[in-house]
C-alpha positions as CSV (number, residue, x, y, z in Angstrom):
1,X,-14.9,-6.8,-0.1
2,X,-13.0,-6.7,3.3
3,X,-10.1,-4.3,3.1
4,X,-10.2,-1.2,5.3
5,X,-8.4,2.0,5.7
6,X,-8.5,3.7,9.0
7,X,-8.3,7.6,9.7
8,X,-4.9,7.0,10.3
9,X,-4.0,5.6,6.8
10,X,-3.6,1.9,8.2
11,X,-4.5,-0.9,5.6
12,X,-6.3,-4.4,7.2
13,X,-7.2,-7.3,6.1
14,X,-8.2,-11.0,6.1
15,X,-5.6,-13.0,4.1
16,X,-7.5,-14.5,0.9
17,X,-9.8,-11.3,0.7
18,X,-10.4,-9.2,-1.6
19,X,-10.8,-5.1,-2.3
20,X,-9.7,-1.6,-3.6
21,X,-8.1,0.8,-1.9
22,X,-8.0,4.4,-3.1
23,X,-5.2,7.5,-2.9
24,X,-5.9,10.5,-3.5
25,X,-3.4,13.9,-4.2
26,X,-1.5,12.2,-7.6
27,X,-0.7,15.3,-9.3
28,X,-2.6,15.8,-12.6
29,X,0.5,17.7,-14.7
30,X,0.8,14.6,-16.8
31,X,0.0,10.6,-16.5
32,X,2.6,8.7,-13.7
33,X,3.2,5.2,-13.4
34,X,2.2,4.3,-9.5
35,X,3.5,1.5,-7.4
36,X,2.0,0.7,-4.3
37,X,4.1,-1.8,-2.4
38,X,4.4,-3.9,1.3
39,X,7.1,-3.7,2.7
40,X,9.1,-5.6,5.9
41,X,10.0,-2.9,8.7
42,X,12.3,-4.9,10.0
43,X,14.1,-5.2,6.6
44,X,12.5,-2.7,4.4
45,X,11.9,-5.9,1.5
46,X,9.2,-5.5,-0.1
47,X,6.4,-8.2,0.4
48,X,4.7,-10.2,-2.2
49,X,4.2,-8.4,-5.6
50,X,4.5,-4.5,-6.1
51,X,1.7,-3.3,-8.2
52,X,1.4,-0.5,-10.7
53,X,-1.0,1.8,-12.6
54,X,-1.3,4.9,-14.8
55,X,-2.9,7.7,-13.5
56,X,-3.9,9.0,-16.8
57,X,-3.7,12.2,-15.3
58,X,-6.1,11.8,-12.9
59,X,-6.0,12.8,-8.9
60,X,-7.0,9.4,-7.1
61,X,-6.2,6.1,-8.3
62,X,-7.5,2.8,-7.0
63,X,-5.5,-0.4,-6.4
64,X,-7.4,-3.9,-6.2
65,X,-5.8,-6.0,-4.0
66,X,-7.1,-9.6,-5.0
67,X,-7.6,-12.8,-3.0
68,X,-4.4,-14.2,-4.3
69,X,-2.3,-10.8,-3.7
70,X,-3.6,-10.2,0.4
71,X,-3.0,-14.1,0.7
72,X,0.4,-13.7,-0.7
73,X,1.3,-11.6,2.5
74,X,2.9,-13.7,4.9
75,X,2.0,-14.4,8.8
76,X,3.9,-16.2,11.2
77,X,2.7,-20.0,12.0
78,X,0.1,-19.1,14.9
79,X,0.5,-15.4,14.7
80,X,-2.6,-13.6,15.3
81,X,-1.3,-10.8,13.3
82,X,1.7,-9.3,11.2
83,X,2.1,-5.8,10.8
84,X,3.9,-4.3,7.9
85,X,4.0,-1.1,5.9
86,X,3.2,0.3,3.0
87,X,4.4,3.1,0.0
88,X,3.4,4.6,-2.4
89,X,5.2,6.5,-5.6
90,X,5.0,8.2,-8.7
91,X,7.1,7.9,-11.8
92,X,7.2,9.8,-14.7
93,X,10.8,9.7,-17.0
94,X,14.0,9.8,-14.6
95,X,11.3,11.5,-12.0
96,X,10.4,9.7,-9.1
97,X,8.5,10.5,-6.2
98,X,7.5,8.7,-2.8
99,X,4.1,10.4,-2.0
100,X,3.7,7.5,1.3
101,X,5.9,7.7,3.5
102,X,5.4,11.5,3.2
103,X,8.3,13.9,3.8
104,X,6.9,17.5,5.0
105,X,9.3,20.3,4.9
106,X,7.3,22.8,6.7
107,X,9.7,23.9,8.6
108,X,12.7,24.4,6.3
109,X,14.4,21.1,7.0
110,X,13.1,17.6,5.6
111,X,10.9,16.0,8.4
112,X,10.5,12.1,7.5
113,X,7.4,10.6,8.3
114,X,6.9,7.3,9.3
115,X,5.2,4.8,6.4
116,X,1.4,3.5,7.1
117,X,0.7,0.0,8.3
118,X,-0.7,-2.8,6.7
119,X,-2.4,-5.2,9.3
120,X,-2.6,-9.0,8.1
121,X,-5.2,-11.2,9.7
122,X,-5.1,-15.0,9.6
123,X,-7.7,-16.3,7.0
124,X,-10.4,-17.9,8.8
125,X,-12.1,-20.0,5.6
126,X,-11.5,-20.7,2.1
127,X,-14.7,-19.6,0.8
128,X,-16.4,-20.6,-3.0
129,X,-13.1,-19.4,-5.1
């Protein structure tokens, strides 16, 4: 398993490998469909495949991103890197939610936060699969 999430909430990887990622906070009041999805900044598509799971009213859930999924994210001939982001959102009914990018109204008005990176690496091998 090679996936890692910093302190910061940034998501990297080797294309072609393999791991789970886990968020935490998913309110417990009753079982949500989640989508976690990668998105272009530049045009706010969303890359490759969204996923989905139920929460079964639980407070973390855990996404495995497979070999074929983190190779499904795209890098430019050469590139070294690509950078992308990443949300996350709950869905319940007509009720939807984005937890990731969060929005913190601490201070009365709606403060927008900026959405996590994802950080693609180049596959270096194939490997046995």
């Amino acid at each position: 398993m090679a996936i890692y999430v910093s302190n910061d909430k940034t998501i990297s990887f080797y294309q072609g490998d393999s791991g789970n990622i886990t968020f935490t906070g998913i309110p417990t009041d009753k079982s949500y469909t989640v989508y976690f999805a990668i998105s272009n900044p530049d045009t706010n598509e969303i890359i490759g495949e969204e996923l989905t799971m139920n929460s079964a009213n639980k407070s973390s859930i855990t996404f495995t991103l497979t070999a074929e999924y983190t190779d499904s994210i795209p890098l430019s001939e050469g590139s070294s890197c690509a950078v992308y982001r990443y949300g996350l959102k709950i869905c319940s009914g007509s009720m939807e939610y984005t937890l990731i990018p969060e929005v913190k109204t601490d201070k009365g008005d709606p403060e927008f936060q900026s959405a996590p990176k994802v950080v693609v690496y180049p596959k270096y091998s194939e490997g046995a699969l």
